[in-house]
PAVOFI-410656 format. One line per field, with one value per residue (C-alpha): residue in one letter; z, y, x; chain. Coordinates in Angstrom, 3 decimals. Layout:
REM PAVOFI-410656
resn = c(A_...)
pz = c(Z_...)
py = c(Y_...)
px = c(X_...)
chain = c(A_...)
***
This chain:
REM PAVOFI-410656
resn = c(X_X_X_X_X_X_X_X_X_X_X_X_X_X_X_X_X_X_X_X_X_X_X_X_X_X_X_X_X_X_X_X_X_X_X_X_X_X_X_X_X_X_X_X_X_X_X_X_X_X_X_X_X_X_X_X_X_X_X_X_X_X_X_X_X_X_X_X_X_X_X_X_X_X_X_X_X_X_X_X_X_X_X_X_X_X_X_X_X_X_X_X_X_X_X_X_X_X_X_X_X_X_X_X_X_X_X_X_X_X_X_X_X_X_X_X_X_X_X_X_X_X_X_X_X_X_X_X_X_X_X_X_X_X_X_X_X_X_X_X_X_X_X_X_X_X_X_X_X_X_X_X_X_X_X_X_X_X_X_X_X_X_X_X_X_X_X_X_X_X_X_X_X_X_X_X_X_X_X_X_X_X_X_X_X_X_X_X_X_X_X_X_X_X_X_X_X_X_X_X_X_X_X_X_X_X_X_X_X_X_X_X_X_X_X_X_X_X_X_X_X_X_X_X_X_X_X_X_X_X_X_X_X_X_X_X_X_X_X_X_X_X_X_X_X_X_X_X_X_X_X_X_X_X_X_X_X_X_X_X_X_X_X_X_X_X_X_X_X_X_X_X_X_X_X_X_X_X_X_X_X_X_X_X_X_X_X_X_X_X_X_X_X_X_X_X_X_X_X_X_X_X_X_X_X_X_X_X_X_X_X_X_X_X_X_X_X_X_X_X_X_X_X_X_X_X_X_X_X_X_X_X_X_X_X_X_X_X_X_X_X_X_X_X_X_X_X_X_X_X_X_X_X_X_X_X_X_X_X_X_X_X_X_X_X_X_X_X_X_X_X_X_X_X_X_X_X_X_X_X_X_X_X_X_X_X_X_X_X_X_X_X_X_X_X_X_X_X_X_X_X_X_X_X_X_X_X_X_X_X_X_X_X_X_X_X_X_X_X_X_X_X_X_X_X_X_X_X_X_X_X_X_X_X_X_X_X_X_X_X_X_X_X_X_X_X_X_X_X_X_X_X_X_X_X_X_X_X_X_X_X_X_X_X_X_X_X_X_X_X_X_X_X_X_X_X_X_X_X_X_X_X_X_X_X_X_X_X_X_X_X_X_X_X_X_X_X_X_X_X_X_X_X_X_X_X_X_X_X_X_X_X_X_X_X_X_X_X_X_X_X_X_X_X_X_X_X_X_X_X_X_X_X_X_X_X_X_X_X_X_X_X_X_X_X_X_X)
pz = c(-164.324_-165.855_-162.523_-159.662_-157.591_-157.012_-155.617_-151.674_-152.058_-151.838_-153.486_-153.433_-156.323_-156.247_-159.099_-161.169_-161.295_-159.035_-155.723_-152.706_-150.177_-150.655_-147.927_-147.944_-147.842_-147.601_-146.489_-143.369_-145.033_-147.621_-149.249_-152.762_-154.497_-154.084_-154.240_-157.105_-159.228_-159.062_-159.352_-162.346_-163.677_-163.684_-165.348_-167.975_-167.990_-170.944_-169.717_-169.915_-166.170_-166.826_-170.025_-168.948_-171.085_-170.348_-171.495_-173.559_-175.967_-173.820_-173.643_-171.906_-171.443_-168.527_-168.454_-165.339_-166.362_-166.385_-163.270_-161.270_-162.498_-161.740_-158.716_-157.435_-158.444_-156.665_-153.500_-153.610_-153.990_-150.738_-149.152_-149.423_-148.086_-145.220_-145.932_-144.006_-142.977_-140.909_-142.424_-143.436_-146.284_-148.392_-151.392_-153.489_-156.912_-159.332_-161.523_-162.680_-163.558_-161.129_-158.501_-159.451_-159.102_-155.669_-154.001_-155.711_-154.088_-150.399_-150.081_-150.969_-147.745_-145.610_-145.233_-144.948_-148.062_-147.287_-150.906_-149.958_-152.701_-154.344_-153.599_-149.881_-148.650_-146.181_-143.428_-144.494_-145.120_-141.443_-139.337_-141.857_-141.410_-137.753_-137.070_-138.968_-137.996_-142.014_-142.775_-146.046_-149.337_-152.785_-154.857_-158.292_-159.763_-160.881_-158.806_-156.949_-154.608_-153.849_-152.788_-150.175_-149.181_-148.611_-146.537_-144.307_-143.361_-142.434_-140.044_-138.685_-138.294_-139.403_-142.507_-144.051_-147.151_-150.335_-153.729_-157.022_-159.847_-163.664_-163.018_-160.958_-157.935_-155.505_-152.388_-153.497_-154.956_-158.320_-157.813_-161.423_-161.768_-158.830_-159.247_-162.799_-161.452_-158.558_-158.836_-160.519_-158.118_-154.861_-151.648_-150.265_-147.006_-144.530_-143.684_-142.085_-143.699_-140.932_-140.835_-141.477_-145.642_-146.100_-143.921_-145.873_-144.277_-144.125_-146.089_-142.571_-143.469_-139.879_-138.102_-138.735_-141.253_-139.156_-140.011_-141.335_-141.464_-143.277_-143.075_-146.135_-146.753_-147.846_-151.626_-151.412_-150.145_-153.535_-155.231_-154.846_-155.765_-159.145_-160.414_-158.991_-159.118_-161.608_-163.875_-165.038_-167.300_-167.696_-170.403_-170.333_-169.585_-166.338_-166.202_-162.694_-162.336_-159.280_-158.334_-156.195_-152.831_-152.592_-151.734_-155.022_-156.499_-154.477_-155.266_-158.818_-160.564_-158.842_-156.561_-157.622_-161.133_-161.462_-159.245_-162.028_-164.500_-165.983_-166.864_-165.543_-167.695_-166.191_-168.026_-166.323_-166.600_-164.533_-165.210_-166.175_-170.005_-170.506_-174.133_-172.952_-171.365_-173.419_-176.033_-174.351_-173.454_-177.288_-178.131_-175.768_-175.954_-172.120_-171.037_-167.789_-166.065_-162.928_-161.740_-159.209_-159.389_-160.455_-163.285_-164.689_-164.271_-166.222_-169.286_-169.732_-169.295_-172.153_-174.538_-175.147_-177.721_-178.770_-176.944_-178.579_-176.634_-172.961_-171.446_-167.889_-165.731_-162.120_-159.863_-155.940_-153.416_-153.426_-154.316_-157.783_-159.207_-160.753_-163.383_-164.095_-164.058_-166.927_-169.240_-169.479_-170.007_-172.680_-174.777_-173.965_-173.548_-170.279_-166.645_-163.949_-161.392_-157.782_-155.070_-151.384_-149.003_-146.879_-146.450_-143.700_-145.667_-149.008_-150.990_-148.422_-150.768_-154.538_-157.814_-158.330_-161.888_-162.292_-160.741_-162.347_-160.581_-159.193_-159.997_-157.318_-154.619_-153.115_-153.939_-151.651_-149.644_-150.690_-150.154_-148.519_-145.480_-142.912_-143.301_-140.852_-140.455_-136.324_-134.281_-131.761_-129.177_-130.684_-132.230_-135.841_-137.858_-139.821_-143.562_-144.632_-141.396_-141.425_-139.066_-139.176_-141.838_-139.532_-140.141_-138.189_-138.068_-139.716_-137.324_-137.627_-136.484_-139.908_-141.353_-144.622_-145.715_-142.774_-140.957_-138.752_-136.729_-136.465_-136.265_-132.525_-132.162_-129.734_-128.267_-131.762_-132.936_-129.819_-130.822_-134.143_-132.910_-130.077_-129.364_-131.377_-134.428_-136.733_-136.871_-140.505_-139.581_-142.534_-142.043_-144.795_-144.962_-146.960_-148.950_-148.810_-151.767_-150.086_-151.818_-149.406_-149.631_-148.467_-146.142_-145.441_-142.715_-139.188_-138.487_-141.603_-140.907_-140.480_-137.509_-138.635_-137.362_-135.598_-138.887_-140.164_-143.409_-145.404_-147.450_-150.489_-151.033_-151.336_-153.221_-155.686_-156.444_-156.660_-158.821_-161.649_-161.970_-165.201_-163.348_-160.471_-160.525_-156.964_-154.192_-150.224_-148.097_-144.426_-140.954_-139.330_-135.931_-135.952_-132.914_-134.060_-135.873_-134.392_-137.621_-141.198_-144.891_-146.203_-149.644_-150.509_-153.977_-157.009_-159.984_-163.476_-165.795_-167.469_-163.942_-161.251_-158.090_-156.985_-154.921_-158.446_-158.774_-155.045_-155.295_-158.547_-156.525_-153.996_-155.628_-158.263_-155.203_-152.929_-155.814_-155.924_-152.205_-149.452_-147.183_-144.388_-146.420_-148.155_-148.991_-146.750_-147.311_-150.349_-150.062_-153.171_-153.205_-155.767_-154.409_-151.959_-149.016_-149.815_-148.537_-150.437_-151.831_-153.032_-151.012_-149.380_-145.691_-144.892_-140.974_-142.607_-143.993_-141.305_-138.835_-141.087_-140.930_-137.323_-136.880)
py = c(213.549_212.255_213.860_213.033_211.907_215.489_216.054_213.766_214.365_217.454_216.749_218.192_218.216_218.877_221.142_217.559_216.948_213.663_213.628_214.360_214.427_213.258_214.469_212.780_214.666_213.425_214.424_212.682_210.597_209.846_206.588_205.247_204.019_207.363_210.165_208.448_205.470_208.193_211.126_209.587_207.997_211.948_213.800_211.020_208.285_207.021_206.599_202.970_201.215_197.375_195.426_191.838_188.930_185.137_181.763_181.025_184.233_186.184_190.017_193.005_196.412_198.203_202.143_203.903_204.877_201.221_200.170_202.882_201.393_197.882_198.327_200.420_197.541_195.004_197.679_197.307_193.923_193.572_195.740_193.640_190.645_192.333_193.356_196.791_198.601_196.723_193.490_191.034_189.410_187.242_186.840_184.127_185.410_184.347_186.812_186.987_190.625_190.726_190.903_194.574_195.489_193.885_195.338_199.000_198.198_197.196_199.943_201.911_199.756_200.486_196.666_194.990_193.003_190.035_189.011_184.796_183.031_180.116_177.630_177.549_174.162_173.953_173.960_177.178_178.557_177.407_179.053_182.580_182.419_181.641_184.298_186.879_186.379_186.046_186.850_186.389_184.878_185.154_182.789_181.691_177.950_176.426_174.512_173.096_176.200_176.036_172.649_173.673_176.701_174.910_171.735_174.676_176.773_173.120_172.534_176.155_175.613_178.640_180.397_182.810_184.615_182.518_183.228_181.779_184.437_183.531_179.766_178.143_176.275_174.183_176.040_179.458_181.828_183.717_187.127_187.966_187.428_188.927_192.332_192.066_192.449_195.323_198.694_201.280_203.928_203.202_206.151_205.803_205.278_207.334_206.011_207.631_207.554_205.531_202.851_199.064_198.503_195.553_192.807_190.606_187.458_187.031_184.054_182.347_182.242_181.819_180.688_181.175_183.775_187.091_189.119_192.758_195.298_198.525_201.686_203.477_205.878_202.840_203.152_206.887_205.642_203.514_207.014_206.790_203.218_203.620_207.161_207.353_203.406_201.757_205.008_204.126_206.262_208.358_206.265_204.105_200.062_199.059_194.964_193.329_189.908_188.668_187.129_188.832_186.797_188.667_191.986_192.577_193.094_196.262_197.342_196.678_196.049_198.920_201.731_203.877_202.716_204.593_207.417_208.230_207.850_204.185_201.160_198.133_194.576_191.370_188.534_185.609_182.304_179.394_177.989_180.617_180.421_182.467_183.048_183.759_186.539_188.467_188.000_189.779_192.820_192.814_192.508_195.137_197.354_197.265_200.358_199.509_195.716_194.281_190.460_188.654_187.449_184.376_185.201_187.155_184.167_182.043_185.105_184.740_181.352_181.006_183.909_187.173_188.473_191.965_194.411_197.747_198.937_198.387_201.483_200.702_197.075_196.287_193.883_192.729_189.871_188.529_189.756_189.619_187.527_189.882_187.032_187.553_191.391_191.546_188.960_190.491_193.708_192.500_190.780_193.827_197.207_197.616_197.955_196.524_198.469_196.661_197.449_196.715_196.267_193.592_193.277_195.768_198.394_199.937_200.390_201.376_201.189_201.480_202.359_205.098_206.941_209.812_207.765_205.444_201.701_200.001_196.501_194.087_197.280_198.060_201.338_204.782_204.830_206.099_209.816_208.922_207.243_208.338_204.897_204.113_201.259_200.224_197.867_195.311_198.057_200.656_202.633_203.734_202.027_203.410_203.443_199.541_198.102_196.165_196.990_196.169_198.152_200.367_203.271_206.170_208.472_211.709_215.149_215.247_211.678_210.021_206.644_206.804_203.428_201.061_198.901_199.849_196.651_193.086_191.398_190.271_190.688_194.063_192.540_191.724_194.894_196.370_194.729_195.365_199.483_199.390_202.204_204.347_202.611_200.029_196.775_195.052_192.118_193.070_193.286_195.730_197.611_201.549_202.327_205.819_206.917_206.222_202.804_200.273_196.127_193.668_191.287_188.749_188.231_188.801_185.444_183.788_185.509_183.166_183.831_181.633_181.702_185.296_186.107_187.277_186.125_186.841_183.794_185.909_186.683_183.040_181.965_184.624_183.079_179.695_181.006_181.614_178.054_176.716_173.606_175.107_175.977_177.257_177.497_178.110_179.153_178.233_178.098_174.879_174.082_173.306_172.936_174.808_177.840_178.164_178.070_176.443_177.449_174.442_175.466_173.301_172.748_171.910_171.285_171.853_169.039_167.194_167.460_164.895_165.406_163.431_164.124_165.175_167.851_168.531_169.202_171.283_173.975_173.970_174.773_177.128_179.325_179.157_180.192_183.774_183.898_185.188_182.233_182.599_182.633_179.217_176.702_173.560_171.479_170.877_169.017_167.995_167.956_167.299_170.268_173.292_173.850_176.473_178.920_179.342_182.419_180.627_181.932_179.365_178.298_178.744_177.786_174.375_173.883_174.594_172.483_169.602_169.836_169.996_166.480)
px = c(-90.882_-87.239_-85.720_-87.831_-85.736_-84.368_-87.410_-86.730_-82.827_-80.178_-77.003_-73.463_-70.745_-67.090_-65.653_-65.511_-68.886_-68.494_-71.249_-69.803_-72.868_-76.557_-79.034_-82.320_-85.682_-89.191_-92.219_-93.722_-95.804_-93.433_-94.978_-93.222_-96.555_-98.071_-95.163_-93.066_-95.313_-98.308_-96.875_-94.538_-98.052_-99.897_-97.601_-95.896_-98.777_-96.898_-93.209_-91.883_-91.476_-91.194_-89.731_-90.896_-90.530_-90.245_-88.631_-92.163_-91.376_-94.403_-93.584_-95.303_-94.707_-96.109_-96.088_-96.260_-99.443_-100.722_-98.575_-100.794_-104.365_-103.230_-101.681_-104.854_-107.052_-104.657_-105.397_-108.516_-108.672_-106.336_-108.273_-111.520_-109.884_-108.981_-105.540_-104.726_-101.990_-99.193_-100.447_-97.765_-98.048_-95.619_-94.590_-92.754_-92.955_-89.644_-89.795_-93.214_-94.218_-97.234_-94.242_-94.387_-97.655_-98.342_-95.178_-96.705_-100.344_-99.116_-97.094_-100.103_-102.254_-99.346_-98.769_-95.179_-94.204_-92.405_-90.462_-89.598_-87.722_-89.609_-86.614_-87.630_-88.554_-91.775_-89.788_-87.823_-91.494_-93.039_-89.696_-90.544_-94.703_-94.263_-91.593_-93.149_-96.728_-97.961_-101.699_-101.490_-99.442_-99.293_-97.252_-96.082_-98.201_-94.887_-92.202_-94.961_-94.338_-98.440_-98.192_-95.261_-97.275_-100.007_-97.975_-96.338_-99.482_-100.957_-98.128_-98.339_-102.252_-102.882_-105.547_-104.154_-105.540_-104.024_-103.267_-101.663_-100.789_-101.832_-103.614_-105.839_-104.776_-106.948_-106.996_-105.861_-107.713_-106.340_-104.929_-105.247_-109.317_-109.548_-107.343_-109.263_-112.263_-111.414_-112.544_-109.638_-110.635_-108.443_-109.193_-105.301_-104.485_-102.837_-98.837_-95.372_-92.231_-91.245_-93.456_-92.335_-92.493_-90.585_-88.906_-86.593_-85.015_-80.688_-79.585_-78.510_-74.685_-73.908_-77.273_-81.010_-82.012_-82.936_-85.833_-84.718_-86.851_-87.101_-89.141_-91.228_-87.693_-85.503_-86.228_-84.993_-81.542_-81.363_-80.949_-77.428_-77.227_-79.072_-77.432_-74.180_-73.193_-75.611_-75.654_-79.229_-80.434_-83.859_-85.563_-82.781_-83.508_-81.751_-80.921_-80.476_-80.126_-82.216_-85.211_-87.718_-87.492_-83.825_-83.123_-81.221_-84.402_-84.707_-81.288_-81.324_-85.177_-87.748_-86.705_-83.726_-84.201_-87.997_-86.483_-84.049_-86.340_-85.102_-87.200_-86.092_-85.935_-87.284_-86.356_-88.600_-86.288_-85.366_-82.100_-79.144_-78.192_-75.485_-76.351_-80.258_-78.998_-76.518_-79.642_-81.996_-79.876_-79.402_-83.031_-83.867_-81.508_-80.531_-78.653_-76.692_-76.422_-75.689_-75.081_-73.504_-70.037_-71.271_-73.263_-69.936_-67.653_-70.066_-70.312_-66.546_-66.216_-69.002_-67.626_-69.602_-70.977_-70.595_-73.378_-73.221_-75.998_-74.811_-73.183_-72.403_-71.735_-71.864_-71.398_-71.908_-73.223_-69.438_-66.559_-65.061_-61.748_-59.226_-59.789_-62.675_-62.938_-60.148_-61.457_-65.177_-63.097_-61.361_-63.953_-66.554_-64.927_-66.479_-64.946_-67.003_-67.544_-67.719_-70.133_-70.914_-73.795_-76.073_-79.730_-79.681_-78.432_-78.045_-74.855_-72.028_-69.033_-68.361_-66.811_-68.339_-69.743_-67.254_-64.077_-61.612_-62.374_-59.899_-59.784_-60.636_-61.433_-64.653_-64.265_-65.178_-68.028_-70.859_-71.637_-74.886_-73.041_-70.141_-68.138_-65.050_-63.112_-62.627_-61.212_-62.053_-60.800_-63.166_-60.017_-59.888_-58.103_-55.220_-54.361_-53.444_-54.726_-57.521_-61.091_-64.695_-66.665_-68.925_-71.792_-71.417_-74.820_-74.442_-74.547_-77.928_-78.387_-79.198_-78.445_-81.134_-81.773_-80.409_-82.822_-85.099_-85.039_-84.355_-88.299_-89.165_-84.627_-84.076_-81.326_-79.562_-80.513_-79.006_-75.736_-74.658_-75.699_-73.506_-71.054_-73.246_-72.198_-73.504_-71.335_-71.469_-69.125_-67.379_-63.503_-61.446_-58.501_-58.154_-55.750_-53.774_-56.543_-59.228_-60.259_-61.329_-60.679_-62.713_-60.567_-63.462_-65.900_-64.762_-65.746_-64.212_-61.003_-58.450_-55.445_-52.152_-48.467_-49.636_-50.875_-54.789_-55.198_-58.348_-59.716_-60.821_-57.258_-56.391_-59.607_-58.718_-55.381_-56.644_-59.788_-56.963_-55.650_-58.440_-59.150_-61.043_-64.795_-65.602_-63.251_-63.804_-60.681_-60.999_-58.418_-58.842_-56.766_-53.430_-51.444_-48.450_-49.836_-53.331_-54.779_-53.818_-55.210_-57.489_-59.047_-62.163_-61.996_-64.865_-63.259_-64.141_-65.318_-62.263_-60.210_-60.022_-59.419_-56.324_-53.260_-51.217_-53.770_-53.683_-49.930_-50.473_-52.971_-51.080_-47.954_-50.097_-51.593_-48.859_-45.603_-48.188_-48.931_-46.759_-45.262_-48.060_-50.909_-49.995_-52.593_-51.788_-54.680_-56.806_-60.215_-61.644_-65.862_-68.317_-70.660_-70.163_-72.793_-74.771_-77.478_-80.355_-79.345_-76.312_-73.944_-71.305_-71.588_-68.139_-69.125_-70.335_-66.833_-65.172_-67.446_-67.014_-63.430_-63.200_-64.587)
chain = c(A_A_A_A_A_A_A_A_A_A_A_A_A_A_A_A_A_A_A_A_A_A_A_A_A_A_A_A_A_A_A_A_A_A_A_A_A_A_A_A_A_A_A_A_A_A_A_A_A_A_A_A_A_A_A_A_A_A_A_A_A_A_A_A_A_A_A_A_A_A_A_A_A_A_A_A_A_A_A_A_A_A_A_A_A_A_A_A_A_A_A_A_A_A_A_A_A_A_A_A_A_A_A_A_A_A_A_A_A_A_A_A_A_A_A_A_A_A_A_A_A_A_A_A_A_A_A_A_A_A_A_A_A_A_A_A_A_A_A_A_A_A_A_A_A_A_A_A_A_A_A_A_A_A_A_A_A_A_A_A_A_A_A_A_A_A_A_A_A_A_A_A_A_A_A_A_A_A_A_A_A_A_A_A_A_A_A_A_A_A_A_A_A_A_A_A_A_A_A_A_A_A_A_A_A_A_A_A_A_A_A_A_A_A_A_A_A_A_A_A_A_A_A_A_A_A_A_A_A_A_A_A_A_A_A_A_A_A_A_A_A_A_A_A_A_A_A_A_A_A_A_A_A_A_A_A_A_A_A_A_A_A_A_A_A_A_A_A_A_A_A_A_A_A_A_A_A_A_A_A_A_A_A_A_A_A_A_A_A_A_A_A_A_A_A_A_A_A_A_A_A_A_A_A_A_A_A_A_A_A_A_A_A_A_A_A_A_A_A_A_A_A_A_A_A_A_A_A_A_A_A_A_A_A_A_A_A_A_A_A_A_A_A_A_A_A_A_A_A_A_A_A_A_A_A_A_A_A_A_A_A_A_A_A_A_A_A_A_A_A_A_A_A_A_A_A_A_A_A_A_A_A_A_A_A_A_A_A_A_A_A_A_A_A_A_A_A_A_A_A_A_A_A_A_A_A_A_A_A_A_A_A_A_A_A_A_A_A_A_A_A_A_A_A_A_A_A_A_A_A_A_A_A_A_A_A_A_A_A_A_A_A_A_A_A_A_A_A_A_A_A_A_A_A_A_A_A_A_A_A_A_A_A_A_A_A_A_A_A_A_A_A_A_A_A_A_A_A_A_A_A_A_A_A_A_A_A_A_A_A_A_A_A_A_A_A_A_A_A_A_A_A_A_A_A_A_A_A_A_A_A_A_A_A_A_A_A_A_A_A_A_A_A_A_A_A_A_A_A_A_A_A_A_A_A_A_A_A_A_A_A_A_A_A_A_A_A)
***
């Protein structure tokens, strides 16, 4: 079952080889536990889907064959606590392998997963039970997560149905005895490819996270993004770096990888160690990769190691510094190929398998989507001028594996799907081959001297100079141009932040920079505000500045 994927999808090939058009097709009760973990499990029972290990040297294997009998028991056991179809229930799992088998059995019940990160605080968790109505929660024993579950369904006076995963916990009941001790033989239930699945929340960059939801054809849509950008392999061992509260995990650690016939590699750790990592794609023999940015600039600050066994390396969440993409070429062999997409969507735009990437581009978009770039007026914009990334629906009227709705939100919804398109917020400009550029977030984008200046461009510059750590580019007012450049700076250890080195960014950034895009201000700060997905609050920076 190496090739079931071909199975929901019809694809189209130019003379090359290289996909030019990907049509989804599903049955109407098109359900991913049933049509691709079971139908995987019956005819190769034996055929590797998770390579987990942990920090404590712990290891399992799970075949598809086990995945299906575990994730039937977990069903059942669900199902006698009253879980049913349309039933929310979250999740805040790390990385902990039972992750996979209770995203496997809800889908099976119909109910809407809701992956949380651990990191929330019980305030973070009150605003997400609240908003999305939770009847139930499973969780991870460590990081005193169980004690903040338990503080926030207090405050939201609520009793939902509680467990921990692998220990005991006062108040919650263990999800391991108790899927242990379930019956294997699970009846099914009855749900539409169309149905809520999943509801993940935003990371808030600009104002409280928003409930997205997506329907039960969402994993199909990560075909595209596990073949044709990922190039995970059937029986290869596909390694994404992400913890389960984020949506990365459905990008990169369940969906498209099965569907192409690849195991996926959890690696359950807290704290990033460079050298952790590139030994466990060694040990393992991990096929393809893919990491944020971040994780990237850390490998070749660190050094790498040689990894004969890795074919293929990704990346997306933000986008990458030419820096950074030449060095890990250099010391690996490897290009990285970038990639683009939010919560609401899948991958949009990449560098895709069968094209040459082009360093520091977005790439094409992806063959699943028509992608155009407009303006504020609603006009199209034109080769090196930059618009708002939009989705336009195909002929037929299909955008496979965009959102099916902002929770309790019409009226946002509404909005980003006006004009019969759907806004990303995104701003980029195309270049006469087709390769598109991220300019920066329409609100980030900074207007000086009758000038629109995208910060990445700046903070890509500045990322260069060996003092600097993390950078944010931002306009604040200024009465003669409207706008100036401040870059907030964090500076490596060794560096101090003083008005010589102040003078030496500027001049650093601003000798490679054209004259309106100069750096004006530097800020110096011992830590950047962040969301909890780690992404910086750029509106923070810029409020903070303003007073």
């Amino acid at each position: 079952m190496s090739c079931i994927y071909k199975k929901f999808c019809r694809e189209t090939f130019d003379e090359s080889g290289n996909l030019l058009d990907l049509k989804l097709e599903y049955p109407e009760d098109f359900n991913f536990g049933y049509h691709v973990v079971d139908a995987i499990a019956e005819e190769t029972p034996d055929k590797r889907a998770i390579v987990w290990c942990n920090t404590e040297n712990e290891e399992r294997i799970f075949t598809f064959g086990e995945l299906k009998t575990l994730s039937d028991k977990a069903a059942n056991m669900f199902s006698a606590s009253g879980i049913g179809k349309g039933d929310r229930v979250m999740v805040l799992l790390k990385r902990h392998w039972e992750y996979w088998v209770i995203t496997v059995a809800l889908h099976k019940l119909g109910a809407v997963l809701i992956p949380a990160t651990h990191m929330l605080l019980p305030e973070d968790l009150v605003y997400r039970i609240r908003s999305a109505g939770v009847c139930a929660i499973v969780c991870t024993p460590q990081n005193d997560v169980p004690e903040k579950v338990a503080k926030a369904v207090a405050e939201c006076g609520i009793s939902p149905k509680l467990w921990t995963v692998q220990k005991d916990v006062e108040g919650f009941a263990n999800f391991n005895r108790e899927m242990e001790a379930a019956s294997e033989v699970f009846a099914g239930v009855k749900t539409n490819a169309h149905d809520p699945m999943a509801l993940y929340f935003t990371s808030g960059t600009t104002g409280q996270p928003k409930g997205v939801i997506h329907d039960f054809t969402y994993p199909l849509a990560h075909i595209v993004t596990a073949k044709y950008w990922q190039c995970a392999e059937d029986d290869g061992l596909h390694f994404s770096v992400a913890e389960t509260g984020w949506a990365k995990t459905s990008w990169g650690k369940i969906y498209g990888q099965w569907l192409v016939g690849s195991a996926v590699m959890v690696y359950d750790f807290d704290n990033f160690d460079p050298k952790a990592l590139t030994h466990i794609i060694n040990t393992y023999g991990v096929t393809t990769f893919c990491a944020p940015p971040t994780v990237y600039r850390y490998l070749v600050r660190k050094g790498l190691p040689d990894m004969p066994g890795l074919h293929h390396a990704v990346t997306a969440g933000e986008m990458l510094a030419p820096e950074v993409f030449r060095k890990f070429r250099e010391r690996t062999g490897l290009t990285l190929y970038e990639g683009y997409g939010q919560t609401e969507t899948t991958l949009l735009l990449a560098n895709f398998k069968g094209r040459t990437p082009v360093e520091g581009s977005m790439g094409t978009a992806s063959p699943l989507y028509r992608i155009e770039l407009r303006q504020k007026d609603g006009t199209s914009a034109q080769v090196g001028e930059i618009g708002e990334i939009v989705i336009v629906p195909g002929e037929d009227g299909s955008t496979g594996g965009v959102f099916s709705g902002y929770l309790d939100n019409e009226a946002q919804y509404r909005y980003v799907w006006r004009d019969g398109v759907y806004h990303t917020g995104d701003a980029a400009w195309q270049d006469e081959n087709g390769n598109f550029w991220f300019h920066g977030r329409f609100d980030d984008i900074i207007k000086t001297g009758g000038f629109r200046v995208g910060p990445f461009e700046v903070e890509n510059i500045l990322m260069e100079h060996p003092a600097v750590l993390e950078c944010s580019v931002i306009g604040v007012p200024d009465p003669l141009r409207g706008q100036s450049i401040k870059a907030v700076v964090m500076l490596n250890s060794g560096y101090t932040g003083d008005r010589q080195m102040e003078n030496e960014l500027r001049n650093f950034a601003n000798s490679r920079l054209a004259e309106y895009k100069w750096i004006r201000m530097v800020e110096f700060v011992t830590e950047m505000p962040k969301t909890i997905s780690g992404k910086i609050r750029r509106n923070e920076l810029r409020s903070r500045s303003e007073k």
